[in-house]
Structure formats: C-alpha cells, structure tokens
C-alpha positions in Angstrom: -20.7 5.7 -85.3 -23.0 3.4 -84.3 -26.6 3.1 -86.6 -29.5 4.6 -84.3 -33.0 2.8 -85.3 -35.6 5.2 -86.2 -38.3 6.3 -83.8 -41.7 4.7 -83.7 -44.1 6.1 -85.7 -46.9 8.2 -84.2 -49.8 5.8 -85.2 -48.0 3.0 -83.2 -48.4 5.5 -80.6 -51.9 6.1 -80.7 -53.2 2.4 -81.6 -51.1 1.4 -78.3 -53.8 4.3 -76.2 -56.3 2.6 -78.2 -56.0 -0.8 -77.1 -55.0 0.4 -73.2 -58.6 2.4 -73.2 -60.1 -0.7 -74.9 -58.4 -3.2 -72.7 -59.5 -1.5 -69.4 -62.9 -1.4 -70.6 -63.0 -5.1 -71.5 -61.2 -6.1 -67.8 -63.5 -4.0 -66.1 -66.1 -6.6 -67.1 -64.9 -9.9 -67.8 -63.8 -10.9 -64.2 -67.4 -10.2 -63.2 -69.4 -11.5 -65.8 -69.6 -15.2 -63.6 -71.2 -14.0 -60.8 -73.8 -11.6 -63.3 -74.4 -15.1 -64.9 -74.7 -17.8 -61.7 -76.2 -15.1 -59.3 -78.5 -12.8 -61.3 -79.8 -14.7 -64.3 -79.1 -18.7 -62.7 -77.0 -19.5 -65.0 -74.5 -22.7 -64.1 -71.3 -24.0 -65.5 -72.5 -24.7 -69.2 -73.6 -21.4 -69.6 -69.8 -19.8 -68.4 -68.4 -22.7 -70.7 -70.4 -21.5 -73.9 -69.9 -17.9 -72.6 -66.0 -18.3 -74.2 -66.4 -21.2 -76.7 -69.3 -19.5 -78.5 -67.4 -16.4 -78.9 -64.0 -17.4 -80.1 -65.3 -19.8 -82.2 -67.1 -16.4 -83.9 -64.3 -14.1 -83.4 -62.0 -16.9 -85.7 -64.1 -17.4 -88.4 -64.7 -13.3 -88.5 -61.1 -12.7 -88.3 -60.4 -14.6 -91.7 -63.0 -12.4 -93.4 -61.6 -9.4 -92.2 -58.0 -10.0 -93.0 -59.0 -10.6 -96.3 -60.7 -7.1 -96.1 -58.2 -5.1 -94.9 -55.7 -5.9 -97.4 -58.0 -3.0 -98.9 -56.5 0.2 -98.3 -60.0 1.9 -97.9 -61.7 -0.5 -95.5 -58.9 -0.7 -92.7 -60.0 2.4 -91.2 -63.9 1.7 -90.9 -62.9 -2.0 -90.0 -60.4 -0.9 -87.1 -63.3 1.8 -86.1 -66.2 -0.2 -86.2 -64.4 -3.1 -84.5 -63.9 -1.0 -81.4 -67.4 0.7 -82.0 -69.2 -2.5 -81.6 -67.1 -3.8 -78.4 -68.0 -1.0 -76.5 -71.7 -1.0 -77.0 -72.1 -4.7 -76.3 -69.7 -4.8 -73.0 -72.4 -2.1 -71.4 -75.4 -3.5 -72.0 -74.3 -6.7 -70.3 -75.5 -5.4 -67.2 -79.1 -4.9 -68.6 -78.9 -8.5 -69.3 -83.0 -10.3 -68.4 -81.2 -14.1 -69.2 -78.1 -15.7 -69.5 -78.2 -16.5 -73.5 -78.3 -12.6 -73.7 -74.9 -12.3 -72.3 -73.6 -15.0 -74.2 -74.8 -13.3 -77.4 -73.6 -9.9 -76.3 -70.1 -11.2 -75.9 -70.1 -12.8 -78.8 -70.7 -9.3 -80.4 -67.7 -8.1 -78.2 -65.1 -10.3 -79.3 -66.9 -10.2 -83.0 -65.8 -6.4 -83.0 -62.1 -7.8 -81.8 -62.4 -9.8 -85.2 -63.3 -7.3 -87.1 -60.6 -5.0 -85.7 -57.1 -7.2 -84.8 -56.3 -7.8 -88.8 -56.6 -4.5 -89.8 -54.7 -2.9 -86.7 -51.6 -5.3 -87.1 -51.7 -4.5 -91.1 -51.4 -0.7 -90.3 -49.1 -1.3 -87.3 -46.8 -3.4 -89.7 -46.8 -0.9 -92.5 -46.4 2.3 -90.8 -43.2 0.3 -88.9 -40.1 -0.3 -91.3 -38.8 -4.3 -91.0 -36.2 -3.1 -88.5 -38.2 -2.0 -85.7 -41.7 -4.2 -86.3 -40.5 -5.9 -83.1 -40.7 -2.8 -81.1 -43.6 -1.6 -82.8 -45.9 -5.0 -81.9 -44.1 -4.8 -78.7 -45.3 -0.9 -77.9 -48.9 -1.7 -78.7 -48.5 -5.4 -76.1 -47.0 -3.1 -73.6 -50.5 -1.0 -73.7 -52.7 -3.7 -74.2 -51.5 -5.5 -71.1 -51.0 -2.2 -69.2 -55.4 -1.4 -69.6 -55.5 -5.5 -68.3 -53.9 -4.5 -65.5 -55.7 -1.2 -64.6 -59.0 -2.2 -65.6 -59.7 -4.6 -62.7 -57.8 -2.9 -60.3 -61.0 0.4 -61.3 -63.5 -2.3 -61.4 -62.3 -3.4 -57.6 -62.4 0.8 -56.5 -65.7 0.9 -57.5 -66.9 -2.2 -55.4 -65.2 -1.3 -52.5 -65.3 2.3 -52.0 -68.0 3.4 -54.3 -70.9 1.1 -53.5 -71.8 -0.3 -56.1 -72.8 -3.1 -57.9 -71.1 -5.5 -60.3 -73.6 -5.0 -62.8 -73.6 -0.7 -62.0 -69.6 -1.1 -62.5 -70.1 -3.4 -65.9 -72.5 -0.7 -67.5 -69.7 2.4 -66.3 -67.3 0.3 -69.1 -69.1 2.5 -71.5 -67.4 5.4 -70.8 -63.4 4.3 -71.8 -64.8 2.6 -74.6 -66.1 4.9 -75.9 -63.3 7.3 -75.6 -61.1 4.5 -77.5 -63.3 4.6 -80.2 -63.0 8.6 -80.4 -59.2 8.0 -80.5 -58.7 5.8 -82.9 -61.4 7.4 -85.2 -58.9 10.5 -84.8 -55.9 8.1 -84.7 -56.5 6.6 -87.9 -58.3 10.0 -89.8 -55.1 10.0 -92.5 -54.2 6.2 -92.5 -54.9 5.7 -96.2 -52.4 8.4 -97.2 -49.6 7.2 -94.4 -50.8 3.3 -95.4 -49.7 4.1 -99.1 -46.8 5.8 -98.2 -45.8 2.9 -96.2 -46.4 0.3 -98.8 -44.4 2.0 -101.5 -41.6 2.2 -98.8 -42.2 -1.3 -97.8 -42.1 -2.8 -101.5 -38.4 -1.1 -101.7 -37.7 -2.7 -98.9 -38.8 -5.9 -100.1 -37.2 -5.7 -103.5 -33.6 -5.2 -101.6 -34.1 -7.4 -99.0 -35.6 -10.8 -100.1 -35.4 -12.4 -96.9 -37.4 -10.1 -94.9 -40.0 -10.6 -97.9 -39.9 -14.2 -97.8 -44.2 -14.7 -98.4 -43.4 -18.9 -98.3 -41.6 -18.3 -94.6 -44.1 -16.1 -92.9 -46.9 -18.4 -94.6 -45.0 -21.5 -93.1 -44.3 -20.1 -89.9 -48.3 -20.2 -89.3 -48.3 -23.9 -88.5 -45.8 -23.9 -85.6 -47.8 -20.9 -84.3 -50.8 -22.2 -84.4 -49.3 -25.7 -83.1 -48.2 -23.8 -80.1 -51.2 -21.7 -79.6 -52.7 -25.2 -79.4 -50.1 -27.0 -77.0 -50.4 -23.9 -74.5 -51.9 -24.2 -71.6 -55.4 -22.3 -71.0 -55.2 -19.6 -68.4 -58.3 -20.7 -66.5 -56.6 -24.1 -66.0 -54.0 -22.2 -64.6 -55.9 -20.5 -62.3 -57.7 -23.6 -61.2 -54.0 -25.2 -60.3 -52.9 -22.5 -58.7 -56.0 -23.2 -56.2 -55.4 -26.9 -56.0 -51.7 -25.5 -54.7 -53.5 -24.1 -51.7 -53.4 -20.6 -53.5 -56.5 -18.8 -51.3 -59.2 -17.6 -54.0 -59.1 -14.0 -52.6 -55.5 -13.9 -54.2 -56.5 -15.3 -57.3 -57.4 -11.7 -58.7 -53.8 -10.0 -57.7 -51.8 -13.1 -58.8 -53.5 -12.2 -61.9 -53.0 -8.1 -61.9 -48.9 -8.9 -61.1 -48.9 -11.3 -64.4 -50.3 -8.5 -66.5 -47.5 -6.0 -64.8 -45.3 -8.4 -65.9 -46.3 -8.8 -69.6 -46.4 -4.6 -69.7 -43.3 -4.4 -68.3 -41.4 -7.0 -70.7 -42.8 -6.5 -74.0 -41.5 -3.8 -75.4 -38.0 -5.5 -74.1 -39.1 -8.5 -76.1 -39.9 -6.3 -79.4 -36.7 -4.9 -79.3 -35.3 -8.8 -78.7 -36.9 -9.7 -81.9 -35.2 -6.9 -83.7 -31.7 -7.8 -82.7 -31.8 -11.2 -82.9 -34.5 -12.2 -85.0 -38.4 -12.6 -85.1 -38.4 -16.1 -85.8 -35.3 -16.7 -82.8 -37.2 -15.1 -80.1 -40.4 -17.2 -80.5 -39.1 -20.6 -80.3 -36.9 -19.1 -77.4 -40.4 -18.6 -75.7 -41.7 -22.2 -76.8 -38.6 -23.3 -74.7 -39.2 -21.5 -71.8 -42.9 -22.1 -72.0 -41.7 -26.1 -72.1 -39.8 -25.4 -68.5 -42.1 -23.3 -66.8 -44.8 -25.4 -67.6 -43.1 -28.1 -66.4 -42.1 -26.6 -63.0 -46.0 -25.8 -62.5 -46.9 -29.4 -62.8 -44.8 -30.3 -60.5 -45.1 -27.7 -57.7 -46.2 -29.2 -54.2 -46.8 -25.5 -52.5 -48.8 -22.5 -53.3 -45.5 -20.3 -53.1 -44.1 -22.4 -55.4 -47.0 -22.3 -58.2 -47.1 -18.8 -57.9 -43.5 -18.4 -58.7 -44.3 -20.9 -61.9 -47.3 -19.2 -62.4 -45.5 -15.8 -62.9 -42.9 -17.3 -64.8 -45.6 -17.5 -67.6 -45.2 -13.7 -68.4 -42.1 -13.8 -70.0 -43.6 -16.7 -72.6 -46.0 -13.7 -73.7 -42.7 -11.4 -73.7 -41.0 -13.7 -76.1 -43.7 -15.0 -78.4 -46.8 -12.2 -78.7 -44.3 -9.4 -80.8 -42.2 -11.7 -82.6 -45.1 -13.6 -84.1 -46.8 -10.4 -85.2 -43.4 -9.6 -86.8 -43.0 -12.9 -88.3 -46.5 -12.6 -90.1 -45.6 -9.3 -91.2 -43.1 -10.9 -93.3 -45.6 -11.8 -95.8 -45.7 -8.6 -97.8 -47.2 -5.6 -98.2 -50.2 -7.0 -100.7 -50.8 -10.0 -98.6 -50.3 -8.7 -95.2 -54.2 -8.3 -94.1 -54.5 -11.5 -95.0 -52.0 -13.2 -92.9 -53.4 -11.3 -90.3 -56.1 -12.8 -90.3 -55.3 -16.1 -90.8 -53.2 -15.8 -87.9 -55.6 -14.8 -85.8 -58.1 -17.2 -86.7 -56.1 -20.4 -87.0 -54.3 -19.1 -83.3 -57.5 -18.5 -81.9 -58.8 -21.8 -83.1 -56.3 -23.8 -82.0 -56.4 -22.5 -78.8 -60.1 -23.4 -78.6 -59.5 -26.9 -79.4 -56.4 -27.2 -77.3 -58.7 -26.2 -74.3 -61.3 -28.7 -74.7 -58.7 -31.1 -75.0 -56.5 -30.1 -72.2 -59.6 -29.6 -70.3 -60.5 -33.1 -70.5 -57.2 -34.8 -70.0 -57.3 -32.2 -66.6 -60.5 -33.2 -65.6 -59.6 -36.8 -66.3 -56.1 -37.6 -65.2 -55.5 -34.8 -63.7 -53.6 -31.4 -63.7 -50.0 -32.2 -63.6 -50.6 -35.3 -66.3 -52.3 -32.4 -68.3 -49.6 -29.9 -68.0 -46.9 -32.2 -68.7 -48.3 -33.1 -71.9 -48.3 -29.5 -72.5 -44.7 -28.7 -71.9 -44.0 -32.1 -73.8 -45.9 -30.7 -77.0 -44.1 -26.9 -77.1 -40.6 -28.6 -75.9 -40.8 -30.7 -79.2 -41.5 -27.4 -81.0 -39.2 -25.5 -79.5 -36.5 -28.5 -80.1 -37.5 -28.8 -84.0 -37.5 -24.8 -84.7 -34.0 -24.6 -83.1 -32.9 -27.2 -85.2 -34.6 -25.7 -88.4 -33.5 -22.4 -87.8 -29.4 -23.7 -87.6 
C-alpha cells in the first residue's frame, strides 16, 4: 500500500490566512499609491522611482538582521507579529499623507515590517513541515499570498465604483484586514515556541538519518543561482510597460494583472507538491527554463494578444521557482535556518533591485525586446548549467 504524506500542519494553515488578509490589505493600496503621489501631493516620476528603490533597499538590509534573529526560538513570535503590526499601521496613514517624502517614508516602514516578518515566517513554516511535504507547505502559504493579490484590488475597484469614494478614503479602509491579520497571527502563533521545539528535535532526527536533506553547504550554495536569477528576471513594471507598447489598452492593464495573480494561486500549491516528488532543487531550474522561453516569446511578440498570452505565461515561472526555493533554503538546518532566511531574502531582494536599474536602463536605451532578450539569455544560461550540475 501506497505511502500517504502526512497532512499539513495547522500553523501552515493559519500563516497562509495571514498573508491572504495581509496581502489584500497591501493590494488594496499599492495600485493607487501613483495617482495619491502625482495628483494630490505633485509628485513626478522620481518620486514613484524612490517610492520602491528606497524601500527594498531597507526591507534587504532588515531582512539579514532578522534572520539572524529568528534563529531564536523566543523572538520569532514577536518578530512575525510585530512585522505585520507595523505594515498595517503605515499602509493607512498613506492617505493622510501632506507631501510626497511622507509616503515614501511610510512605505518604507511597510515593507520594513515585511523584513522583519518573511525570515521568521518561513523558519516556522519550515519547521512545523517535515522535509517531505516543505514543498506543499511553501506552496499553501504562495497559494494564499497570491489569492489576497488578487482580491485586494478587485475590493479596492468596488469601492471606487460603486461606493463613491475616493482613492485615498479606500487606502485608509486597508486598516481594517490588516488589522485583523495581525489578530490572527498573534493567535496563530500563541504556542509556536512549544510546536517550534517540537519541530526541531524532530527535524534534527531527520537530519541525522538523512544527510542529504541536511546538506547546510548545498542550501548555502544554492543562494547564488537564486539570487543570480532573481537578478536576470525581468521587473514586472517593465512588463507592464511592454505589454502597452503591444497595443495592450491601459484600462486592461489592471485585469491582465488580477488573471496573473489567479494564475500564481491556482498553480502553487501544484508546484509545492512538484517540488516534493521530484525535487526542490529540479523544479527551480525547470522554472529558470521556462522563464528563459517565455521571456523570449514576449520580446518578440508583434500583437497585444500575443503579449498577453507571453505575459501570462509568466505565472507558471512563480509556480515553479517561489516553493522550491523556500524548500531548498530550508535545507540548511534547523539551527541555521533563520538565518538562511534571511539571507535569502535580502540577497533576492537585492538582486532584484539592481537587476531593475539595469534592465531598466538597457530598456530605456535600446529598447524593450534588446532588454528582454538579455534577460531570457541570462536565466537560459542558468537554467542550462543547473541541469547540467544537477546530472
């Protein structure tokens, strides 16, 4: 009889609620926080430019910090807490914003609380999940998380039309599901330091019997093709700006968008399970591939059907790469977990900053099919030597 995995634990559960309550909140703001910056405080292009550089610049160095942290049983609850804590008191008061530097600052603090929070979270994901199901585990919670990025526009667009109000009225109603995210995972995460120890002492048996799995050196290593691809990708504002080059009408822009996010829901728990059958480290540079192609196929599309189609194609890459890298960190034990964490979300979210501005420049020099061609160059030459590697 065939060997049944064992269920997700109940924590996995309620982090995934989390991040969907936390999610929405953030999406009901973001796509308006351009026009509270151009139209209501004059801001102009630098000031949306700063808006993101400034903040994940932050975010990275804080997420070092905190993975370093959380590799202390008794901080990750009051790190995970307070993370979510300080998002969803700085995404409200956006809207009582007098000048644009204010905004800036206040979503710095908002993705300074993500920071705080992702290390910790993944670290108590990984431990409460045995090696054979982290895959579904990271997938669960990416199911959720895209899930709230999906919903939380689609809220933020009722209000506007059939509730009358304003951008601004809509931005400072984010309050209200994030503050019920932090309820829940102040309830969530009430016994984690009992469950967390529980899991470790499981996990070091684990390790002990099954050195592979525990391999510190390979989930260590596997950090610089991660980050290499988190530099080579793409950003998704680029994205959007070629799909409107295609002759994509901006009014569509925003449900192009919502259907992406479906797709990412839909597929990542699929893409957990993937990783668990046939590997963390498999799955990943199976993404990098198709990344490569679909990236590819974007640069060259001549319609706006066409780049759509492309365009969509991108959710599977976050299917096959978001869970299995999570997994593969979680490879580096149970001691040093928190910090791999956050190592991996700094030198990710670094490398995607940089990978912008340079991808950015090479768009707004040579132009958007010379740029994404480079791009699908860079992650096919990963994707070739991390097949090869991993024969």
């Amino acid at each position: 009889m065939r060997h049944l995995s064992p269920p997700l634990p109940p924590v996995v559960k309620r982090l995934g609620v989390v991040s969907f309550l936390n999610d929405l909140a953030s999406e009901m703001v973001y796509p308006l926080l351009p026009a509270l910056i151009t139209t209501r405080l004059g801001g102009g292009a630098l000031a949306l430019g700063a808006l993101d550089g400034v903040s994940e610049a932050i975010a990275a160095a804080v997420k070092l910090g905190a993975g370093r942290l959380s590799d202390r049983i008794h901080l990750r609850r009051p790190l995970v807490v307070g993370g979510y804590a300080v998002a969803a008191i700085a995404r409200p008061l956006m809207a009582y914003s007098a000048a644009a530097w204010q905004v800036i600052a206040l979503r710095a603090a908002d993705r300074v609380g993500k920071g705080v929070r992702n290390p910790p979270r993944d670290t108590i994901i990984a431990d409460a999940a045995s090696p054979e199901i982290r895959g579904r585990a990271f997938g669960y919670h990416r199911t959720l998380d895209h899930a709230g990025a999906v919903v939380g526009p689609m809220i933020a667009w009722m209000m506007l039309a059939a509730g009358g109000m304003t951008p601004f009225q809509v931005i400072a109603w984010s309050a209200v599901p994030g503050v019920v995210a932090v309820g829940v995972v102040a309830w969530a995460t009430r016994n984690i330091r009992r469950a967390t120890e529980q899991g470790e002492e499981r996990v070091h048996r684990s390790e002990a019997s099954e050195p592979v799995a525990a391999s510190r050196g390979s989930a260590t290593a596997a950090l610089v093709p991660i980050a290499a691809f988190a530099f080579a990708r793409f950003p998704e504002t680029l994205f959007l700006l070629r799909l409107q080059e295609a002759g994509l009408a901006v009014a569509l822009v925003p449900a192009l968008w919502a259907l992406l996010h479906v797709i990412r829901a839909a597929g990542s728990y699929p893409g957990g399970w993937l990783a668990d059958r046939v590997g963390a480290h498999h799955t990943m540079v199976l993404g990098w591939g198709v990344y490569a192609v679909v990236c590819l196929g974007l640069a060259l599309a001549d319609s706006a059907l066409a780049a759509s189609l492309w365009f969509l194609g991108f959710g599977t890459v976050a299917i096959l790469t978001e869970s299995p890298e999570r997994a593969v960190v979680s490879e580096a034990g149970a001691s040093r977990r928190g910090t791999s964490f956050g190592t991996y979300h700094a030198s990710v979210g670094l490398a995607a900053l940089l990978g912008g501005l340079a991808f950015g420049t090479i768009y707004a020099q040579m132009g958007a099919a010379l740029a994404l061609t480079i791009s699908a160059g860079l992650a096919g030459l990963l994707a070739a030597i991390g097949a090869f590697l991993l024969r």
